[in-house]
C-alpha positions as CSV (number, residue, x, y, z in Angstrom):
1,X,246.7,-57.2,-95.8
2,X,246.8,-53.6,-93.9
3,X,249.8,-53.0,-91.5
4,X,249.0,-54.5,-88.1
5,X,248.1,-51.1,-85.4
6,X,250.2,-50.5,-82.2
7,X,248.3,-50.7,-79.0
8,X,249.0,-47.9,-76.9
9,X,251.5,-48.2,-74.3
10,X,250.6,-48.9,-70.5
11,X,252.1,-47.9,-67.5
12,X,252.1,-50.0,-64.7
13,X,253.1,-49.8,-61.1
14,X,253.9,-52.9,-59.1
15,X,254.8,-52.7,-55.8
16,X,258.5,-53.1,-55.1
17,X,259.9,-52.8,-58.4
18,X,257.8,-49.0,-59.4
19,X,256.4,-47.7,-62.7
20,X,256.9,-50.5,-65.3
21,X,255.9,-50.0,-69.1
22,X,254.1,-52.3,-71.2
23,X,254.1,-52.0,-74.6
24,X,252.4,-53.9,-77.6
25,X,255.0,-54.6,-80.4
26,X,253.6,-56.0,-84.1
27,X,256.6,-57.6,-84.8
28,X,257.4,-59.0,-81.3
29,X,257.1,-62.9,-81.4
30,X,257.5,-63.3,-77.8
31,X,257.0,-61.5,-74.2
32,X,260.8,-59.7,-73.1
33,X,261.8,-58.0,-70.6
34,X,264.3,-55.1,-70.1
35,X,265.9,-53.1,-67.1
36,X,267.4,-50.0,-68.3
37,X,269.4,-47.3,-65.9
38,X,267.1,-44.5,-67.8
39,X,264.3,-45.6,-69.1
40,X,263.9,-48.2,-66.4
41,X,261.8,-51.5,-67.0
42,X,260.1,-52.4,-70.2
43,X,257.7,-55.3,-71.3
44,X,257.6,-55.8,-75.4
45,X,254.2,-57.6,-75.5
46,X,253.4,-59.4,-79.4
47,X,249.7,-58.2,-80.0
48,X,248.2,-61.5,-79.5
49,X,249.1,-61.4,-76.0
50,X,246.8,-59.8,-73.5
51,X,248.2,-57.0,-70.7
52,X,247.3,-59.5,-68.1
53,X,249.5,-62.0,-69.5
54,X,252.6,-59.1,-69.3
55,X,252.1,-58.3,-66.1
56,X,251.6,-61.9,-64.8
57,X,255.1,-62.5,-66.7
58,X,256.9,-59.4,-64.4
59,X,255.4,-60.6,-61.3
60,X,257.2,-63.7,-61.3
61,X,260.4,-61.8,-62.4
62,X,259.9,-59.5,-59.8
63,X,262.8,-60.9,-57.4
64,X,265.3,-60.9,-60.9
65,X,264.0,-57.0,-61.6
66,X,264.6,-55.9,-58.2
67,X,268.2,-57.8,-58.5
68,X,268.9,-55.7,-61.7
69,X,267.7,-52.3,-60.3
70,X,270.0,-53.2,-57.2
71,X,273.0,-53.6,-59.9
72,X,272.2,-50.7,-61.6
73,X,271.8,-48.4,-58.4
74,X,275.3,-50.0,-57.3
75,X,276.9,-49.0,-60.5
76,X,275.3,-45.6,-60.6
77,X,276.9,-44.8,-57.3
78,X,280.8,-45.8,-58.2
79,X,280.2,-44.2,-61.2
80,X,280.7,-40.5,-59.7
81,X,282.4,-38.4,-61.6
82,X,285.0,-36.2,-59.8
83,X,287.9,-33.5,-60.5
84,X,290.3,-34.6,-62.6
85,X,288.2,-36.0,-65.3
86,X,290.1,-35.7,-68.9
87,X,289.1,-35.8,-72.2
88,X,291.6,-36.1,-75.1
89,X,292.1,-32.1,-75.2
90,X,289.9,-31.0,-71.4
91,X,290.6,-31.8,-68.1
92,X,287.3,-31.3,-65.8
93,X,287.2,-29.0,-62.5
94,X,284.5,-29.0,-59.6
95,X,284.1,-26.4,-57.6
96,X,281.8,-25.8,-54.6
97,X,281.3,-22.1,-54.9
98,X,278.7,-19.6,-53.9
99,X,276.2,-19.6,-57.0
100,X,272.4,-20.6,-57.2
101,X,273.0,-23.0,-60.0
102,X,275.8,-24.8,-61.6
103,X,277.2,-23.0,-64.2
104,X,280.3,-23.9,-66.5
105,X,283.4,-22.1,-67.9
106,X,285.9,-23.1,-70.0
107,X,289.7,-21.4,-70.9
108,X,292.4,-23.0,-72.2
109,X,291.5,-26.8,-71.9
110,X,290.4,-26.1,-68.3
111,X,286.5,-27.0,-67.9
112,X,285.2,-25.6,-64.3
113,X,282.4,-26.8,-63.2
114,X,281.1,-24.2,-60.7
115,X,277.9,-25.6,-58.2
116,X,276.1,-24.4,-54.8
117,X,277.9,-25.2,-51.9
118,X,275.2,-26.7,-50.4
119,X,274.6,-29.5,-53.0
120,X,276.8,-32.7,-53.2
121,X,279.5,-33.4,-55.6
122,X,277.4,-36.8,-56.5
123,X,273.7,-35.0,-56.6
124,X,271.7,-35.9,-59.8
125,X,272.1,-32.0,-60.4
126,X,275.3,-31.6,-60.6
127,X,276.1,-35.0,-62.2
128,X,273.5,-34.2,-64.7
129,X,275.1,-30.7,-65.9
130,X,278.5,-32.6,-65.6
131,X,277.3,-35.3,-67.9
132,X,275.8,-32.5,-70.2
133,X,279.4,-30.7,-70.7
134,X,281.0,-34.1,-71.5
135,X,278.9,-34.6,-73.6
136,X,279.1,-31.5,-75.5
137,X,283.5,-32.2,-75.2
138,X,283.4,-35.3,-77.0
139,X,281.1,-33.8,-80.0
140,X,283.3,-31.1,-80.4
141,X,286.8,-33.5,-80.0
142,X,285.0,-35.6,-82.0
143,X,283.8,-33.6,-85.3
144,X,287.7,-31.6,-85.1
145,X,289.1,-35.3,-85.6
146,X,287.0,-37.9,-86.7
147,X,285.9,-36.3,-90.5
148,X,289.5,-36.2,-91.4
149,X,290.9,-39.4,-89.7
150,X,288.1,-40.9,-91.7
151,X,289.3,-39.4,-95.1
152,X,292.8,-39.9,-94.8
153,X,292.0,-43.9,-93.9
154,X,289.7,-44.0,-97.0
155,X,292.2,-42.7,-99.5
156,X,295.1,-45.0,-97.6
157,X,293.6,-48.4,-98.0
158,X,291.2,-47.3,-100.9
159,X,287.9,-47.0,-99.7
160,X,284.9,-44.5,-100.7
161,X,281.6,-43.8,-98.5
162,X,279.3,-41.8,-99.3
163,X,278.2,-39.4,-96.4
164,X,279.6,-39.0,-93.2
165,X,278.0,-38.3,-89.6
166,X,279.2,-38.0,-86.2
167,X,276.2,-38.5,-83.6
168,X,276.0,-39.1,-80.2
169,X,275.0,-42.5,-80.2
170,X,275.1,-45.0,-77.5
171,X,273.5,-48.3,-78.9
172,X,276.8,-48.6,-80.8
173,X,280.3,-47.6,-81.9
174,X,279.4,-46.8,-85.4
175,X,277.1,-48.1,-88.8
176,X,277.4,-48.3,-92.5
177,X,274.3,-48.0,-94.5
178,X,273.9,-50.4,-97.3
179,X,274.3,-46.7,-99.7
180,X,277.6,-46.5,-97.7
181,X,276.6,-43.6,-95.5
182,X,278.6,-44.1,-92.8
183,X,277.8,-43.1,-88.3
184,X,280.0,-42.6,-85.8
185,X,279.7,-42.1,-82.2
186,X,281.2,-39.2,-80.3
187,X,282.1,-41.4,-77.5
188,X,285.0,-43.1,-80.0
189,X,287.1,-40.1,-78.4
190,X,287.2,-42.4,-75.2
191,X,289.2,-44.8,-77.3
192,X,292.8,-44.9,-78.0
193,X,294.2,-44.2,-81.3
194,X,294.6,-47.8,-82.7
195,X,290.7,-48.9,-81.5
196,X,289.7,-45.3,-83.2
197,X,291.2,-46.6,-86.7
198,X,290.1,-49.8,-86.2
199,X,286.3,-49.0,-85.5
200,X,286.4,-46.5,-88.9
201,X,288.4,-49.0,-91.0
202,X,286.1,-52.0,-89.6
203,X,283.0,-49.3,-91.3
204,X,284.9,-48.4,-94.0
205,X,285.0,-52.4,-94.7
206,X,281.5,-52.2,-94.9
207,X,281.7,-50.3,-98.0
208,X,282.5,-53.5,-99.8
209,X,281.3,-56.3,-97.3
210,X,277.8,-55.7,-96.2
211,X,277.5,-58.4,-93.7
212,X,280.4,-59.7,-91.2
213,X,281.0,-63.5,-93.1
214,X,284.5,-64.4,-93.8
215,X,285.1,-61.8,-96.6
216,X,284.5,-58.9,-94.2
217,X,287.2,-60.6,-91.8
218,X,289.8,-61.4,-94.1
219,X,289.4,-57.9,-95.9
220,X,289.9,-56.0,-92.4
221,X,292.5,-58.2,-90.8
222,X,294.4,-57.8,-94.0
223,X,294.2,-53.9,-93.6
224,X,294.7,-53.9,-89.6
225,X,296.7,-57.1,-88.8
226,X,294.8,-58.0,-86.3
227,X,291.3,-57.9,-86.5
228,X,290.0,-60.3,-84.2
229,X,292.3,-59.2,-81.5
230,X,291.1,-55.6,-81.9
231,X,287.7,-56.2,-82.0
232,X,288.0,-58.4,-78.7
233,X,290.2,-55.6,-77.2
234,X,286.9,-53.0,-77.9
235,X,284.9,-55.6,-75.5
236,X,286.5,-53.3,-72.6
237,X,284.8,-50.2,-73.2
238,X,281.6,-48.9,-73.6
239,X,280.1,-46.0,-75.4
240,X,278.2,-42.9,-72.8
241,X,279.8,-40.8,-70.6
């Protein structure tokens, strides 16, 4: 049987709520709905579903989409970021100053962030190029620490991966492959030392336990002490700038 085709995407504007995508999905069993701060609100549609169906579906969850945007907006707006800022080895600076555009420099851990005067401190510009250089921090904390905290955990409690690779990824904190390549995300520099080792030992892990049944468990609570209680403690942060 030939590999079922993907319907092109639709984009759909309801009143209210704005620009909504709908998308067909093969393997999608059932109509869900998401609200993302970027990529706003998606539909998954399975193919045997009509459009008309979808956007029958998001009418009726207009007043719950409208709640989440509200949320989201909310959260967007506490979550200015101002002087002060610090990453393990940079401290951010913001500086009103008389340039066209923003425009960063950075000397001896020092990160100034230089924008027009007449633009905000919270305007999607300068955010934006703020987010940008944070970015670009914890990828270069990151690939200074992670490869050889990795290593020296391996050879300590007797592990061996294959390939390592530090990404900015945001879905997660890390992945092992099932050929035990293993991910990591940049934004693990956010963490504190013991949730850093815990995340790498808990991949690391992986290496010999593919899944997370009571093998996996035992094996990392054995190596951390305190497995559960780590992996609870990780529940407080989030990956992204």
């Amino acid at each position: 049987m030939p590999p079922l085709k993907r319907k092109p995407s639709t984009l759909w504007h309801l009143p209210g709520v704005g620009d909504i995508l709908l998308r067909h999905n093969p393997r999608a069993k059932r109509l869900s709905l998401s609200v993302h701060p970027q990529k706003g609100v998606r539909v998954t549609i399975p193919t045997f579903l009509p459009v008309a169906t979808a956007q029958q579906f998001v009418e009726q969850k207009r007043n719950w989409i409208i709640e989440k945007q509200n949320q989201l907006a909310q959260r967007s707006a506490n979550n200015i970021i101002e002087s002060g800022f610090k990453t393990r080895h940079h401290e951010l600076l913001l500086i009103p100053s008389e340039v066209n555009d923003t425009n960063v420099t950075i000397l001896n851990g020092k990160v100034t962030v230089a924008y027009p005067y007449q633009q905000s401190i919270s305007s999607n510009e300068v955010q934006s190029t703020v987010r940008t250089v944070i970015e670009q921090l914890y990828r270069k904390e990151s690939l200074s620490y992670l490869p050889q905290r990795v290593n020296a955990l391996a050879q300590q409690f007797g592990f061996s991966y294959n390939t390592l690779r530090v990404k900015n990824i945001k879905s997660r904190w890390g992945s092992c492959s099932g050929t035990n390549n293993i991910n990591l995300s940049i934004y693990l520099m956010k963490l504190p030392d013991e949730l850093i080792d815990y995340i790498i030992l808990h991949e690391l892990t992986h290496t010999v336990h593919k899944n997370h049944g009571p093998n996996f468990w035992k094996h990392l609570n054995r190596i951390t002490g305190n497995a559960k209680g780590l992996n609870q403690r990780m529940k407080k942060y989030s990956t992204g700038v």
